[in-house]
Backbone and ligand atoms as CSV (ligand in chain L), in Angstrom:
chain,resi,resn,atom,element,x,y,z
A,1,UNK,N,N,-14.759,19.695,6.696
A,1,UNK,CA,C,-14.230,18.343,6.987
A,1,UNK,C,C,-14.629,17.405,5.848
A,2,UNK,N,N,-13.589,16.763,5.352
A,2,UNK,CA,C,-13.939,15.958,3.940
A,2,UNK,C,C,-13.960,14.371,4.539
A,3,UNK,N,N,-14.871,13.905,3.754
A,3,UNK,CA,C,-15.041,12.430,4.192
A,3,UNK,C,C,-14.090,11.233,4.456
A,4,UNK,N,N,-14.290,10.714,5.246
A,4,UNK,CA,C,-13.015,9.614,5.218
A,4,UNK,C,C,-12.975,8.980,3.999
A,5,UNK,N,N,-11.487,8.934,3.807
A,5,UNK,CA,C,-11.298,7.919,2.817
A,5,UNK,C,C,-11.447,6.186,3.300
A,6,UNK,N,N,-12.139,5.029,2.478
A,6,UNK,CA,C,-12.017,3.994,2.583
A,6,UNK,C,C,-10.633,3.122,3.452
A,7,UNK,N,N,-9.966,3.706,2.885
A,7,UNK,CA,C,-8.593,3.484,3.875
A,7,UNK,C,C,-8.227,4.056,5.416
A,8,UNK,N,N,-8.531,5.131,5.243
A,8,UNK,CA,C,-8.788,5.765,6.490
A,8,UNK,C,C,-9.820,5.257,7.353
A,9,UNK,N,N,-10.685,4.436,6.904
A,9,UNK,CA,C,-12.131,3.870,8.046
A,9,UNK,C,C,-10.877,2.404,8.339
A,10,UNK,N,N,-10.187,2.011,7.547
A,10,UNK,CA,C,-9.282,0.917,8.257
A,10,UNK,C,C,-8.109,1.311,9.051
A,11,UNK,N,N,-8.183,1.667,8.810
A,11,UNK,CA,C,-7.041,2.562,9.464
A,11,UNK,C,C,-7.854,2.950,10.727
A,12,UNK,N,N,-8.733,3.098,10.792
A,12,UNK,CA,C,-9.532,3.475,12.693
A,12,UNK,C,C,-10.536,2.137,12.683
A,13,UNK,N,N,-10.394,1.196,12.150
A,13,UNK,CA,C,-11.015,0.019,12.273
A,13,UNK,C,C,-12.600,-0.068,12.287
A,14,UNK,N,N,-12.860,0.860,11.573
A,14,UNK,CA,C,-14.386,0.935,11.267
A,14,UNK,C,C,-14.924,0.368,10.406
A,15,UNK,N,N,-14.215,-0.156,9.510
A,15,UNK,CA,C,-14.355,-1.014,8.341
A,15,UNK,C,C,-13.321,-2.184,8.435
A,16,UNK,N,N,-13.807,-3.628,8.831
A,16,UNK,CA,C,-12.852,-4.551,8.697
A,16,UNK,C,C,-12.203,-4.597,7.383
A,17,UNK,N,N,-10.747,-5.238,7.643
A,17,UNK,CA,C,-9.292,-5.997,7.020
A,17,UNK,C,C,-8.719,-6.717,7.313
A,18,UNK,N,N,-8.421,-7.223,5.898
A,18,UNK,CA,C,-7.591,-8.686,6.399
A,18,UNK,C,C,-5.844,-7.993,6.718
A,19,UNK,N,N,-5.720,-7.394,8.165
A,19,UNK,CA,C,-4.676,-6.732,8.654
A,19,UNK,C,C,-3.624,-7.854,8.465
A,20,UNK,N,N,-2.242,-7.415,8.089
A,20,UNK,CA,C,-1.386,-8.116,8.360
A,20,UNK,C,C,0.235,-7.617,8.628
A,21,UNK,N,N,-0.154,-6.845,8.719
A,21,UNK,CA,C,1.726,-6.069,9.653
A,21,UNK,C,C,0.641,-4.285,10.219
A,22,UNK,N,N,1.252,-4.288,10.781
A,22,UNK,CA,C,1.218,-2.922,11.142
A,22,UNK,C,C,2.350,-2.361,11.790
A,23,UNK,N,N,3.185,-1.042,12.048
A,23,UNK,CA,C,3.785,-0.778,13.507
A,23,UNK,C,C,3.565,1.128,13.240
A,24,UNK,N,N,4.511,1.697,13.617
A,24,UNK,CA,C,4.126,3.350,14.137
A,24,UNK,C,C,3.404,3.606,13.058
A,25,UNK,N,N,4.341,3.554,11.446
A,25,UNK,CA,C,4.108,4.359,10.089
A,25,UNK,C,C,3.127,3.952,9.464
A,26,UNK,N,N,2.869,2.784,9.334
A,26,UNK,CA,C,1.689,2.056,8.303
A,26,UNK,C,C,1.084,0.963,8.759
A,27,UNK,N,N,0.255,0.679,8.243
A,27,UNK,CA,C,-0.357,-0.795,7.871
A,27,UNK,C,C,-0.905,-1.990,6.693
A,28,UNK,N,N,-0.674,-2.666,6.897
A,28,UNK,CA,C,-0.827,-3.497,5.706
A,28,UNK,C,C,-1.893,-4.419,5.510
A,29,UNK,N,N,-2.368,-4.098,4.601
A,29,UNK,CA,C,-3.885,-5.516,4.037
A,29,UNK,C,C,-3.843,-6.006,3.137
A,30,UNK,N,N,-4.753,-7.036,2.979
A,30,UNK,CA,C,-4.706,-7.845,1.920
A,30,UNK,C,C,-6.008,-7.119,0.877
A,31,UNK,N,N,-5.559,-7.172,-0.477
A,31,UNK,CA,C,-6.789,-6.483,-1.072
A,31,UNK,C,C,-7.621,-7.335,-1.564
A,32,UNK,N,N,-9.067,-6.638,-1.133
A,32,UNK,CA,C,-10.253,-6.819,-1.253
A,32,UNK,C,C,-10.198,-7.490,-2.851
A,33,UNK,N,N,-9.679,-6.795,-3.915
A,33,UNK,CA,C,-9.773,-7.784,-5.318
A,33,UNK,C,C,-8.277,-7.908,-5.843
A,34,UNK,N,N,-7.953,-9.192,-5.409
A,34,UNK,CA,C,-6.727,-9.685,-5.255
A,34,UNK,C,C,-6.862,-9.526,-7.198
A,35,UNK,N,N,-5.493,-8.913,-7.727
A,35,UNK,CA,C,-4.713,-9.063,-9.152
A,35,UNK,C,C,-3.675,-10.134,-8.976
A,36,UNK,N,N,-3.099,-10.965,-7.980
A,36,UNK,CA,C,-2.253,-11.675,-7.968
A,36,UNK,C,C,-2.424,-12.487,-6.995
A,37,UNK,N,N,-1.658,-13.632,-6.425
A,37,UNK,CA,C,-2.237,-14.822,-5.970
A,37,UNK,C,C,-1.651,-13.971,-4.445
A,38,UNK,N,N,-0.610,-13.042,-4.714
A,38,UNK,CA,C,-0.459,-12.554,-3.127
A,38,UNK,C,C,-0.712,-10.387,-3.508
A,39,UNK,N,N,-1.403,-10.095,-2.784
A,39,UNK,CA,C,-1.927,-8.863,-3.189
A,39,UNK,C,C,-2.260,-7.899,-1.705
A,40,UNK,N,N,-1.197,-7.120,-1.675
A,40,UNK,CA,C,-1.169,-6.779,-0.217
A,40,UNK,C,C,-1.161,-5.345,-0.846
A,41,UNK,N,N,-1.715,-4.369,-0.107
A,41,UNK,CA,C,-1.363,-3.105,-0.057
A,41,UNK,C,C,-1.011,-2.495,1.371
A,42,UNK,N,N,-0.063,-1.652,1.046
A,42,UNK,CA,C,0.757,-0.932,2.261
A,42,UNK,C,C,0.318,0.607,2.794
A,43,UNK,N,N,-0.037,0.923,3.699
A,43,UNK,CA,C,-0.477,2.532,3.602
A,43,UNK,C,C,0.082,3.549,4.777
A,44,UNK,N,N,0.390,4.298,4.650
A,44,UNK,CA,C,0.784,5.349,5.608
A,44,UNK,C,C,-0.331,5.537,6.724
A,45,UNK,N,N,0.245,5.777,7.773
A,45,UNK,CA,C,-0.877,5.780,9.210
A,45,UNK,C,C,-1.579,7.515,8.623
A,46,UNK,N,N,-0.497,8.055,7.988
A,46,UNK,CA,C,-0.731,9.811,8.193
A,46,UNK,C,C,-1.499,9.949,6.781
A,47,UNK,N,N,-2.744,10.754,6.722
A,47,UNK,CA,C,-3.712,10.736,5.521
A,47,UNK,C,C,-2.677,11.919,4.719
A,48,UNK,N,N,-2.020,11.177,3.606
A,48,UNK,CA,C,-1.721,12.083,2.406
A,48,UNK,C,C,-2.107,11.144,1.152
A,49,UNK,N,N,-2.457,12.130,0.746
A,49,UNK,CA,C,-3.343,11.498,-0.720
A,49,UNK,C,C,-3.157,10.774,-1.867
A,50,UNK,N,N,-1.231,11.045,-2.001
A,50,UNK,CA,C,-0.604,10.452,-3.397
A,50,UNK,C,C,0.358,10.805,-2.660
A,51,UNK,N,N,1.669,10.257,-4.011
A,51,UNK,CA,C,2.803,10.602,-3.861
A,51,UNK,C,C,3.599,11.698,-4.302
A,52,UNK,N,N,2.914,12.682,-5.124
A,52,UNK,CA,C,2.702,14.068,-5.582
A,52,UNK,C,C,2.127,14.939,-4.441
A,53,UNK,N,N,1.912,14.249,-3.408
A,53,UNK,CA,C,1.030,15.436,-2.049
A,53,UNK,C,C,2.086,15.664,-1.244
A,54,UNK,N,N,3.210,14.357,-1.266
A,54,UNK,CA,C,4.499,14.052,-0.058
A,54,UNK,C,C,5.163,15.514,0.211
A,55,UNK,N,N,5.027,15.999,1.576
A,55,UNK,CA,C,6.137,16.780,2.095
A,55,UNK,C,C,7.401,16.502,2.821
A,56,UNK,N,N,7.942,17.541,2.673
A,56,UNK,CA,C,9.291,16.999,2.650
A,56,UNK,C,C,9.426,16.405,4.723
A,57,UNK,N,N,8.840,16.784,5.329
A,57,UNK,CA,C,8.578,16.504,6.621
A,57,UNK,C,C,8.480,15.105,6.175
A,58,UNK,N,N,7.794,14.194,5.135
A,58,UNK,CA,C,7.375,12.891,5.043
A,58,UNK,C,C,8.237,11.614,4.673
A,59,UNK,N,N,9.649,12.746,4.348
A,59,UNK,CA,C,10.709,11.374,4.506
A,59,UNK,C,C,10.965,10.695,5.728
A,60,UNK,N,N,10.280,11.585,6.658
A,60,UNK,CA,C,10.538,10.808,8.330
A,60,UNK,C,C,10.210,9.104,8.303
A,61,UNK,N,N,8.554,9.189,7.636
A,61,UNK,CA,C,7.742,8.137,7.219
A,61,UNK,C,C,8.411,7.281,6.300
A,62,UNK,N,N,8.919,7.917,4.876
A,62,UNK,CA,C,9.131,7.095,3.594
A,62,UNK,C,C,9.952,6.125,3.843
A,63,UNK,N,N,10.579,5.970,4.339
A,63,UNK,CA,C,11.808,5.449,4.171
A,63,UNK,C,C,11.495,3.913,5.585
A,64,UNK,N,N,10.699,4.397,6.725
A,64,UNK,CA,C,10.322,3.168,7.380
A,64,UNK,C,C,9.201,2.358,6.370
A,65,UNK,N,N,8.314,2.864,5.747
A,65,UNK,CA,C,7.619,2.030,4.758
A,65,UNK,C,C,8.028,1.617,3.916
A,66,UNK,N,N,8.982,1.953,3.234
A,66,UNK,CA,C,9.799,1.277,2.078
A,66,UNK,C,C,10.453,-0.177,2.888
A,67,UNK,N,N,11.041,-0.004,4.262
A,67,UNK,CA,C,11.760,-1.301,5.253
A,67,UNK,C,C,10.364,-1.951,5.406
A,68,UNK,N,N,9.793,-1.792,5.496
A,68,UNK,CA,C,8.142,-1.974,5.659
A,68,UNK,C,C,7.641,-3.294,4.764
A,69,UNK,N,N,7.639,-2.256,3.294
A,69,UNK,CA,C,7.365,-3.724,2.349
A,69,UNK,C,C,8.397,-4.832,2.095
A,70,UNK,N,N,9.800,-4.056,2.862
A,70,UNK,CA,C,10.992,-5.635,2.398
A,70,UNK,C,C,10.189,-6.965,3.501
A,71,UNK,N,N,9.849,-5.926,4.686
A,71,UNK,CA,C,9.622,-7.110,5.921
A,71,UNK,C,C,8.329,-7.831,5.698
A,72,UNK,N,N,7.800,-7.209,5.099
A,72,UNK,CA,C,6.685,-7.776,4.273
A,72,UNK,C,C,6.687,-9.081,3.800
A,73,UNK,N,N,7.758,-8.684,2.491
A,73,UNK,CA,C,7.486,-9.638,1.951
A,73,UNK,C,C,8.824,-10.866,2.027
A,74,UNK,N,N,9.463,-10.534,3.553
A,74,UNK,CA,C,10.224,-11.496,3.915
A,74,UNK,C,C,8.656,-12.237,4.629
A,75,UNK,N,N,8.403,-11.741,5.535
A,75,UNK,CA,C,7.061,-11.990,6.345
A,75,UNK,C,C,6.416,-13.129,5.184
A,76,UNK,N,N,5.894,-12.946,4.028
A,76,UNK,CA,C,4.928,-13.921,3.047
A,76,UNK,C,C,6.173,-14.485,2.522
A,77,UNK,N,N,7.244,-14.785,2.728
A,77,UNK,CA,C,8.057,-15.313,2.169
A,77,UNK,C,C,8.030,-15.431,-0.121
A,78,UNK,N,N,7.926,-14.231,0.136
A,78,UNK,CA,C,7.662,-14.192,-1.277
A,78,UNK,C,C,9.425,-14.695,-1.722
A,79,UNK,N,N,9.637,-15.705,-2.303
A,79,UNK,CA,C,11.539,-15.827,-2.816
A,79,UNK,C,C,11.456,-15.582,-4.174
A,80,UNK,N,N,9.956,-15.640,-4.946
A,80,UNK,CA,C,10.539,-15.269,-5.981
A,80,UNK,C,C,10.753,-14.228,-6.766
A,81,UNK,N,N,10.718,-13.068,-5.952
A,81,UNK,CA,C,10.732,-11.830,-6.452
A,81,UNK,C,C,8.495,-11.634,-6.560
A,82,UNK,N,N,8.620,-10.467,-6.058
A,82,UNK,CA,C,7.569,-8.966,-6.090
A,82,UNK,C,C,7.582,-7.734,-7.048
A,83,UNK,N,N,6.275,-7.395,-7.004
A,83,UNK,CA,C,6.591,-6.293,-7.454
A,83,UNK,C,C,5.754,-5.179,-6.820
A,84,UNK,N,N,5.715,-3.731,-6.562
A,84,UNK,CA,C,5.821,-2.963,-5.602
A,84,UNK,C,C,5.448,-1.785,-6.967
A,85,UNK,N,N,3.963,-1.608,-6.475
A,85,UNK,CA,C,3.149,-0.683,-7.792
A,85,UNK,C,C,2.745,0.396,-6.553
A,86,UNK,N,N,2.671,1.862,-6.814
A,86,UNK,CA,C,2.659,3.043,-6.307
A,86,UNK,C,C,1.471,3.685,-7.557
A,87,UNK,N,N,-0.180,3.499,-7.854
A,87,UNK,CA,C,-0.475,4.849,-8.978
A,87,UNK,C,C,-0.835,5.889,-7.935
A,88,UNK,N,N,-0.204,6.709,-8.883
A,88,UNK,CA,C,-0.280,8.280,-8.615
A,88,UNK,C,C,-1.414,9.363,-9.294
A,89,UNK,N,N,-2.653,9.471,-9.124
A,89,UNK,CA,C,-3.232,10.303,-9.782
A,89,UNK,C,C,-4.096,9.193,-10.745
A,90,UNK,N,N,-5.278,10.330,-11.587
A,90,UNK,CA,C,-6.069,9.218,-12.175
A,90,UNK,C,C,-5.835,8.950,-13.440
A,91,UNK,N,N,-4.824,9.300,-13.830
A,91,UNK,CA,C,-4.130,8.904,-15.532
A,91,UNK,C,C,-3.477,7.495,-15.107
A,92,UNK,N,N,-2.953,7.208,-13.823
A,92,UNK,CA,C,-2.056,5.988,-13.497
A,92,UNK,C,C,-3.090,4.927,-12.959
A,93,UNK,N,N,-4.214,5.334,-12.409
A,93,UNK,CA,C,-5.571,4.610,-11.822
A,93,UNK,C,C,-5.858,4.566,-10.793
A,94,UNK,N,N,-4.958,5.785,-10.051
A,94,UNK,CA,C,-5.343,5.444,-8.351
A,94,UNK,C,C,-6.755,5.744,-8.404
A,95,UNK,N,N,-7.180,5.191,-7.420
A,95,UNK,CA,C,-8.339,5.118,-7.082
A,95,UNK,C,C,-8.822,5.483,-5.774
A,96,UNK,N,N,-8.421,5.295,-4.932
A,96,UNK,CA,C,-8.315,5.566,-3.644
A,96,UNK,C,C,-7.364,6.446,-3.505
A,97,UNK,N,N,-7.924,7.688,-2.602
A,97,UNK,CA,C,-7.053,8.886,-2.350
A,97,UNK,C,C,-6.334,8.914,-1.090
A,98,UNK,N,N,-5.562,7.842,-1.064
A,98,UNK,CA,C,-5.017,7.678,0.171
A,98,UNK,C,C,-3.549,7.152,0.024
A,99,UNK,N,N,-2.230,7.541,-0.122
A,99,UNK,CA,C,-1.066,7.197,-0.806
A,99,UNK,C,C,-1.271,5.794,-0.161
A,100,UNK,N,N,-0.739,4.979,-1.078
A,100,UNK,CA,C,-0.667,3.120,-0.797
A,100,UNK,C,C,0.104,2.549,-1.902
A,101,UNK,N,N,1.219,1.886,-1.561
A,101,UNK,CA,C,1.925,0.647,-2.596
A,101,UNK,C,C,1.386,-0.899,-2.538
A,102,UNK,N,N,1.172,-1.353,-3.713
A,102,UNK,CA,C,0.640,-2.482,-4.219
A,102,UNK,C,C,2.135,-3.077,-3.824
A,103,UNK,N,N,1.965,-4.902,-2.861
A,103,UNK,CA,C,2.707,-5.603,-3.452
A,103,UNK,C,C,2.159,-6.645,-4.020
A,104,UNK,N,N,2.667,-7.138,-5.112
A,104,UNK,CA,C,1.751,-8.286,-6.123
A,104,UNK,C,C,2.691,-9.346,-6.084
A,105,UNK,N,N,2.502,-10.113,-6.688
A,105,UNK,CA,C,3.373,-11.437,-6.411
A,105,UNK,C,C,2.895,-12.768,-6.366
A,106,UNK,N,N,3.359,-13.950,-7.196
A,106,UNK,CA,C,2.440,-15.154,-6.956
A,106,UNK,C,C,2.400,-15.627,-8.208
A,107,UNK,N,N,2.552,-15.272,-8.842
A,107,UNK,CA,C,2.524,-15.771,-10.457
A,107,UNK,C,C,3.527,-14.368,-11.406
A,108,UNK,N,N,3.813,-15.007,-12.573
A,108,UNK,CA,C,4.740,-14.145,-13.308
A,108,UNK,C,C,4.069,-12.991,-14.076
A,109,UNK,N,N,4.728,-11.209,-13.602
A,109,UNK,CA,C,3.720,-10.623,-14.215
A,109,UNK,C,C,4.635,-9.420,-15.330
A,110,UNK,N,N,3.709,-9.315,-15.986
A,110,UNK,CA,C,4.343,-9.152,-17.265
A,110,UNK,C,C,4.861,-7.341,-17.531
A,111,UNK,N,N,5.341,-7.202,-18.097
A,111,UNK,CA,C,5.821,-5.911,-18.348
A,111,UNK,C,C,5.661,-5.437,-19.982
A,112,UNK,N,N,5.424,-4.269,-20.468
A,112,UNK,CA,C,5.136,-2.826,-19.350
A,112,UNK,C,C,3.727,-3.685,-18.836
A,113,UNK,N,N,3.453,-2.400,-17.704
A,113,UNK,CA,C,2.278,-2.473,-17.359
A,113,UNK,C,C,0.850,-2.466,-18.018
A,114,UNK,N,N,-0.093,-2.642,-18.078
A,114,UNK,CA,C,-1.282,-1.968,-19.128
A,114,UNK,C,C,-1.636,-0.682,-18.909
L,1,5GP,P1,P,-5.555,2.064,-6.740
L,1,5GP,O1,O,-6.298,1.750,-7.996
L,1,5GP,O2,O,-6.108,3.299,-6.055
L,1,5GP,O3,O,-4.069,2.111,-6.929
L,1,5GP,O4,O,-5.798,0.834,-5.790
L,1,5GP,C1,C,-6.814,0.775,-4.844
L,1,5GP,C2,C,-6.913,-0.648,-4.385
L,1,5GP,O5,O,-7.702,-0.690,-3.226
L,1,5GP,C3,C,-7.575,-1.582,-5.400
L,1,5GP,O6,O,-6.679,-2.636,-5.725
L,1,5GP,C4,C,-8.819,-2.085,-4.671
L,1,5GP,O7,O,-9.122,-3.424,-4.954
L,1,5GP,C5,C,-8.458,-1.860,-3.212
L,1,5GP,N1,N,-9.588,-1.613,-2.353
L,1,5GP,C6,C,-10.604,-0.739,-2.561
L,1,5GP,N2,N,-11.477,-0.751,-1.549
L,1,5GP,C7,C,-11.005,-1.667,-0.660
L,1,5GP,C8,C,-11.475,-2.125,0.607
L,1,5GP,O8,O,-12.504,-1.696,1.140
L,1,5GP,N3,N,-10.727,-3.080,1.234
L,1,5GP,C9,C,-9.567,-3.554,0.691
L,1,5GP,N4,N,-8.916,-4.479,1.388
L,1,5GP,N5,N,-9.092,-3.143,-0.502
L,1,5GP,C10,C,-9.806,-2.207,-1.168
């Protein structure tokens, strides 16, 4: 049995969050070190690790979390456009082994990425 991931202790509420949507597939928080003036991450209820782990059983999920972050960020009324960061693995910087999309938003952010 491998240790919970950080996400996973919120996800069973053992570790407070600043919760702010949840329903069957995911839940959503605000992150702990905000990169943008609005900084939410989104996560699957079901522990898969990245988006390189996804089985194909997991489009059941994908596709309500993707409706997920629109309602989101109708929800924060973001109008001026978001952006919706997924790293995959530790060349991209995930950090947490728990698949999760960044939404950022709040000020203008620049492209490419660093
Ligand atoms: P990654 O680098 O894996 O794509 O992103 C992980 C994110 O999780 C980081 O932005 C980090 O600030 C956030 N994070 C890590 N630990 C916690 C925590 O305990 N609570 C919250 N709310 N966010 C966390």
């Amino acid at each position: 049995m491998t240790d919970k991931t950080i996400f996973k202790k919120i996800i069973d509420r053992e570790i407070p969050a600043d919760i702010i949507y949840e329903d069957a597939h995911c839940l959503a928080f605000r992150d702990i070190n905000p990169q943008a003036p609005t900084h939410v991450l989104v996560i699957p209820k079901k522990e898969i690790v990245s988006l390189d782990d996804l089985e194909d059983e997991d489009q059941a999920i994908m596709g309500p979390i993707m409706l997920a972050i629109r309602n989101i960020a109708r929800q924060l009324n973001l109008d001026h456009g978001y952006r919706v960061v997924c790293n995959c693995g530790p060349e991209a910087g995930q950090e947490v082994p728990h698949l999760h999309f960044h939404i950022l938003a709040g000020r203008a952010l620049t492209w490419p990425p660093g």
